[in-house]
N, C-alpha and C positions, 0 to 999 in steps of 0.2 A: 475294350479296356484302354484309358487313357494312360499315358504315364509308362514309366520303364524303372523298375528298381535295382539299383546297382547291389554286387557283389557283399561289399561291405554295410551298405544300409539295413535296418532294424526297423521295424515295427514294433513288434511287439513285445521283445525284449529289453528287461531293464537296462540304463546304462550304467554300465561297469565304472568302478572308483576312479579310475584311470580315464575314461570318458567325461567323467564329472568332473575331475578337476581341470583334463585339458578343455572344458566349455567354460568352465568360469573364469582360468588364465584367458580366454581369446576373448571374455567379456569384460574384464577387467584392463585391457588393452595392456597387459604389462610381455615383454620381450624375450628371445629366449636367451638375451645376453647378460638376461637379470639374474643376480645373485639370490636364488630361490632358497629359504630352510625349513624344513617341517620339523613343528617341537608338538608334544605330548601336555596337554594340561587335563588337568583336576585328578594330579597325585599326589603320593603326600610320600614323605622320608622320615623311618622313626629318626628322631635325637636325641631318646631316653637312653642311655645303657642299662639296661636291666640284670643284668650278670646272666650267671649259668644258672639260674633255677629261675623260670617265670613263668606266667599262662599264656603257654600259645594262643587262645582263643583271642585273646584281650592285648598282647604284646609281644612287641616283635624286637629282634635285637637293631642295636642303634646303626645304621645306615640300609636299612631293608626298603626298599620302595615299594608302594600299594600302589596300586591300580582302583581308583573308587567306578563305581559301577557308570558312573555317567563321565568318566573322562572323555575329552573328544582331543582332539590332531589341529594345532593351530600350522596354517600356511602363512609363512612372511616374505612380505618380500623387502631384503636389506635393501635395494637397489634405489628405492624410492622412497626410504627412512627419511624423515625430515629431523639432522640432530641437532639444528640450530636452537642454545638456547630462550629463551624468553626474554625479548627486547624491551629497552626502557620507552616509555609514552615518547611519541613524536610531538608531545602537547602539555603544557602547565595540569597537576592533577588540581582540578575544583572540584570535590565533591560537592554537590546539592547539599548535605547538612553538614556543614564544617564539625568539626571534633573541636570542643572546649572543656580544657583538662579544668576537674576539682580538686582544689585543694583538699589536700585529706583532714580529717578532724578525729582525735582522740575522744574516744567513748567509754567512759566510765560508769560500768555496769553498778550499779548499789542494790544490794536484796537486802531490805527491811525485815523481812523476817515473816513479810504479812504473805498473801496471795500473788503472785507476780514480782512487780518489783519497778523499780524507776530511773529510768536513763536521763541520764545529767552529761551533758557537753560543756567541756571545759576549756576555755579559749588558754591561747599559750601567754603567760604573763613574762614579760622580760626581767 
């Protein structure tokens, strides 16, 4: 037999939450002096007040939190938040298709009375 397996080593056993997340902190190269937070997403908070008489099945009173069936546990790490925000160009904007504003024109709708009808544009007379 080659090899020697230590005390704490696993085969064949899954690794535990706690094992998974210290393998992807040591993957992700972030420190243990980083300001770590775990939040809860895909819940929801009623905002309805429904009073004292409503269908439990259907509604809940106003600040009750649900749990939807595929919520998962986001990991952040504040430590390395980029809050800087969004910088002006270091450079003249040229768009490729410049913007050339239209003058607007009044459009006077006339319904003859027939089938459809006929659009007359009327210039502005001083």
């Amino acid at each position: 037999m080659n090899g020697s397996l230590d005390p704490e080593e696993r085969i064949l056993d899954e690794p535990t939450i706690n094992e998974l997340v210290a393998s992807y902190v040591e993957k992700l190269g972030w420190s243990v002096d980083d300001e770590i937070t775990v939040e809860l997403g895909g819940t929801q908070v009623s905002g309805i007040d429904v009073g004292e008489e409503y269908n439990r099945k259907w509604q809940s009173p106003i600040g009750t939190r649900k749990y939807n069936k595929d919520c998962f546990i986001v990991i952040k790490n504040q430590s390395r938040r980029d809050l800087t925000g969004s910088l002006p160009m270091d450079r003249e904007h040229k768009p490729q298709h410049p913007y050339t504003p239209v003058e607007p024109q009044d459009i006077v709708v006339n319904l003859d009375g027939g089938v459809g009808g006929s659009w007359e544009v009327k210039e502005d007379t001083p």
